[in-house]
C-alpha positions as CSV (number, residue, x, y, z in Angstrom):
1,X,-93.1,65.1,224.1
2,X,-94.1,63.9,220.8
3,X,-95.7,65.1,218.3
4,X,-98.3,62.5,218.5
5,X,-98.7,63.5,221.9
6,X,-99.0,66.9,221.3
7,X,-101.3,66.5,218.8
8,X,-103.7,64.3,221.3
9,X,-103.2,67.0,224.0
10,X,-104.6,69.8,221.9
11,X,-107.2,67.6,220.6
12,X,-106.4,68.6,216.9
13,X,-105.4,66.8,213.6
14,X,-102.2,66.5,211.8
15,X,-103.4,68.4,209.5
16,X,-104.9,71.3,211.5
17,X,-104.2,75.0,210.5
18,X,-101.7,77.0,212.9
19,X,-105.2,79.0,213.4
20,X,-106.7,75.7,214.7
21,X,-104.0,74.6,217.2
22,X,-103.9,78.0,218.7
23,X,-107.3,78.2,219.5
24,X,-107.5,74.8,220.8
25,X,-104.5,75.8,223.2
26,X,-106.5,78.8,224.1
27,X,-109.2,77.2,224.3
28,X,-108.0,74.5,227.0
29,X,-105.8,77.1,229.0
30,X,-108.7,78.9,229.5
31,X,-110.4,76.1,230.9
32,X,-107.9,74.9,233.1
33,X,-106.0,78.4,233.9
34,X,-105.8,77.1,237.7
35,X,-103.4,74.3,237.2
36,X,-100.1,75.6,236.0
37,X,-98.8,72.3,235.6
38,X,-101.2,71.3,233.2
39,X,-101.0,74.9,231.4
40,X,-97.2,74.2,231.1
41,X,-98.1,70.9,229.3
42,X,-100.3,72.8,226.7
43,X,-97.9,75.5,226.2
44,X,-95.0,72.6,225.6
45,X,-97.5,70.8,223.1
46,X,-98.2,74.2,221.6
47,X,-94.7,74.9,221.0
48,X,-93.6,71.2,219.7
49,X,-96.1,71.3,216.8
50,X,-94.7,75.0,215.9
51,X,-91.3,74.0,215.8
52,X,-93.0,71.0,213.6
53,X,-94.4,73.8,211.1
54,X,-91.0,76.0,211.2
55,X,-89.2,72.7,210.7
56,X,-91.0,72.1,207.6
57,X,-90.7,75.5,206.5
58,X,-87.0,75.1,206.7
59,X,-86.9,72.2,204.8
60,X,-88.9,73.4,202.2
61,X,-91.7,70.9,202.3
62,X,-95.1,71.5,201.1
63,X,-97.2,72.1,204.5
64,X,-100.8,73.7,204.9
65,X,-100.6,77.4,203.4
66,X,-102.5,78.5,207.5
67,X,-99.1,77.2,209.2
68,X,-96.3,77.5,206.3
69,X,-95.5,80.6,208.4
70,X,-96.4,79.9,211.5
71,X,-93.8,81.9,213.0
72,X,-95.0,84.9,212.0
73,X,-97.9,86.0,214.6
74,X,-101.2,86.1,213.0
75,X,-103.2,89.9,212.8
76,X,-106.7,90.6,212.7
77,X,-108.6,89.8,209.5
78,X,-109.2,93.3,207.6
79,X,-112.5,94.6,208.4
80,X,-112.5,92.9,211.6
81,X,-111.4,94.4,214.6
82,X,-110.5,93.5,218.1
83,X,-113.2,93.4,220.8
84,X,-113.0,96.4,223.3
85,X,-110.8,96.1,225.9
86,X,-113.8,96.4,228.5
87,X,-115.1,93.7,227.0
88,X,-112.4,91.6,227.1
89,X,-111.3,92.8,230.4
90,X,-115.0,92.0,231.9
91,X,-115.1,88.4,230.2
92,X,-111.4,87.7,231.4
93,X,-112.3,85.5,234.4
94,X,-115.4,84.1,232.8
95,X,-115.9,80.5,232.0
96,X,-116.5,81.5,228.1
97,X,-114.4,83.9,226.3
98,X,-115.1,86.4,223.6
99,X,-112.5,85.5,220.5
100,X,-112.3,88.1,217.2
101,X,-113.9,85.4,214.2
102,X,-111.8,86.0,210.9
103,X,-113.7,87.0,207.6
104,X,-114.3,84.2,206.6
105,X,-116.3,82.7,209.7
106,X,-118.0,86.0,210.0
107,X,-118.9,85.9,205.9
108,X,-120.1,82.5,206.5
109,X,-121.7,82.3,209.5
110,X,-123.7,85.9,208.4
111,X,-124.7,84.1,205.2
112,X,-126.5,80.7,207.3
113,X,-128.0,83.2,209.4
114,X,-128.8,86.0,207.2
115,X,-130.8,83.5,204.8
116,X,-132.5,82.0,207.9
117,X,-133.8,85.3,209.2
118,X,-134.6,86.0,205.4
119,X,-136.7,83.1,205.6
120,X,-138.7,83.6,208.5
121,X,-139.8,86.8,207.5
122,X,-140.7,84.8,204.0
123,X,-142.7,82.4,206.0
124,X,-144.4,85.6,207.6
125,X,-145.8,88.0,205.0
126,X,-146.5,84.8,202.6
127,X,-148.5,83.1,206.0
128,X,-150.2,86.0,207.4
129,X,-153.9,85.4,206.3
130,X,-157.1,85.2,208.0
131,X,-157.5,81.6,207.0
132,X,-156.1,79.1,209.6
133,X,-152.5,77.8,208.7
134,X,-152.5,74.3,208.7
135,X,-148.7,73.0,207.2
136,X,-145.4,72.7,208.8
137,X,-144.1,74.2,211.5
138,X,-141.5,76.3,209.3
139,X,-140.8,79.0,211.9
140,X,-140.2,75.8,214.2
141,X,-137.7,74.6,211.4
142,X,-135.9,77.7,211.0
143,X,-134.9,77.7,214.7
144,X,-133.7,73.9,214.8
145,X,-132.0,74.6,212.3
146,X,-130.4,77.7,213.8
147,X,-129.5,75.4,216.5
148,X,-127.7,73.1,215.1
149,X,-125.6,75.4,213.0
150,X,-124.5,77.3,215.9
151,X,-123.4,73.6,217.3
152,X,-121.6,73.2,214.2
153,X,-119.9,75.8,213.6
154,X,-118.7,76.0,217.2
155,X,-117.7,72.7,217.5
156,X,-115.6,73.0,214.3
157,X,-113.2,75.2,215.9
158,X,-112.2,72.9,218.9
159,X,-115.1,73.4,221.3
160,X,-116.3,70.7,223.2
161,X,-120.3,69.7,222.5
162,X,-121.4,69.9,226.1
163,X,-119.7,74.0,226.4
164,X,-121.0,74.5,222.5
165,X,-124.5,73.1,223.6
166,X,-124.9,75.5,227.1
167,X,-123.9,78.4,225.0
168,X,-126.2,77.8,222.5
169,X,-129.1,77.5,224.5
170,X,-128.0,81.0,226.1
171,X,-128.0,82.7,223.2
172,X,-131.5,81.1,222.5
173,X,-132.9,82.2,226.2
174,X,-131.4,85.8,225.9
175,X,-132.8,86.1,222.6
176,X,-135.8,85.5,223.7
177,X,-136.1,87.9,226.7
178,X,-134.4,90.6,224.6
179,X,-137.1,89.4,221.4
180,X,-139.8,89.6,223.7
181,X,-138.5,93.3,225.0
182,X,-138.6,94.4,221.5
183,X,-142.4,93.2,220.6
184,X,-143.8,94.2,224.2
185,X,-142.6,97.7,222.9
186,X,-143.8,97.1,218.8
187,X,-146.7,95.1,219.5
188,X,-147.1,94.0,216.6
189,X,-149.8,92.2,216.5
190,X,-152.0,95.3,216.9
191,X,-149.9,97.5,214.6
192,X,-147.9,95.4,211.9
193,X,-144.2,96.5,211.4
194,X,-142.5,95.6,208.0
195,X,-145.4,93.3,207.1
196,X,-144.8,91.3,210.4
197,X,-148.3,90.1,212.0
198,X,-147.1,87.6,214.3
199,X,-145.2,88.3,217.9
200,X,-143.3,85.1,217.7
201,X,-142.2,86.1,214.4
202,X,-140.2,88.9,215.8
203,X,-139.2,87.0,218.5
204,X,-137.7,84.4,216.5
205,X,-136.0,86.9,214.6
206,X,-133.8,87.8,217.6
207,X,-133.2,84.6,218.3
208,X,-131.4,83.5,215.3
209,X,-129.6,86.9,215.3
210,X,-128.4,86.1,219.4
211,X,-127.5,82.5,218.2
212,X,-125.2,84.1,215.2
213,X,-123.7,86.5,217.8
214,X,-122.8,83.6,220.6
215,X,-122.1,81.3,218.0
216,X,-119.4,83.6,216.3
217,X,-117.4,85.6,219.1
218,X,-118.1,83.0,222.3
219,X,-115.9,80.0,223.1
């Protein structure tokens, strides 16, 4: 096989990180753990563009500082830890798998969401009058824009837009089931908690954090 090949099969660049060709590969064994045959062609593409990296290493060429070493095996970020074992034991067999982000996805991806959520409570205390409300649909906003980050940031390690797309739009249903738990039980609108009038305001607050949670740890 060549590396050409390899790199096709894996559906990564030349110039992908060692991080980015091993979670394409475990991204696509995953998704095609039933056919052995094809598994064994991943693995072999796996292993051709690691023996590229150590190659390069040997020869002392300059390479990308993620795969320079790719023979050593990589270890969890500090700070972040591996998912429970139940967890991974229960998702095993699943169609979408639970993977450990490193920091700096999770320092990223908290920031975009953090500074959404920060916004839509904003949009609330600065909105909540008895006058009528007449401009933009910010709230609206804030969660298309939530949306298309998680597709983003999904799809820019490896994973396809039709799987990124279904497990955005989980996150967004379960967010809103469990956001609607959570203001059944405030209510809100009769009592105000934090400043916050509005049901869908609190609702839309656990949506965006359910969309940073799938976005980061599902594949």
């Amino acid at each position: 096989m060549s590396v050409e090949n390899a790199l096709n099969l894996l559906g990564v660049s030349e110039s992908a990180s060692f991080d980015d060709i091993l979670r394409a590969k475990n991204s696509i064994v995953a998704s095609i753990k039933d056919n052995q045959e094809a598994i064994a062609q991943v693995e072999a593409a796996y292993d051709m563009l690691l023996m590229r990296s150590l190659t390069q290493r040997r020869a002392g060429k300059v390479v990308d500082r993620s795969i320079r070493f790719a023979d050593v095996k990589p270890v969890n970020p500090l700070g972040v830890r591996s998912m429970p074992q139940w967890v991974q034991t229960t998702t095993k067999n699943l169609p979408v798998s639970v993977e450990t982000p490193s920091t700096g996805d999770l320092g990223l991806q908290a920031g975009v969401y953090g500074a959404l959520m920060v916004l839509t409570y904003v949009n609330e205390t600065s909105t909540s009058s008895a006058i009528p409300y007449a401009g933009p649909d910010v709230a609206g906003l804030i969660l298309a824009s939530s949306f298309g980050a998680s597709l983003y940031f999904m799809t820019r390690r490896n994973l396809k837009l039709g799987k990124a797309t279904l497990i955005t739009i989980g996150g967004l249903v379960a967010g809103a089931v469990v956001g609607s738990a959570v203001e059944n039980w405030l209510q809100v609108d009769i009592v105000p908690f934090l400043g916050i009038h509005s049901p869908a305001t609190v609702v839309g607050e656990i949506i965006l954090f359910s969309q940073f949670l799938v976005s980061l740890y599902l594949r």
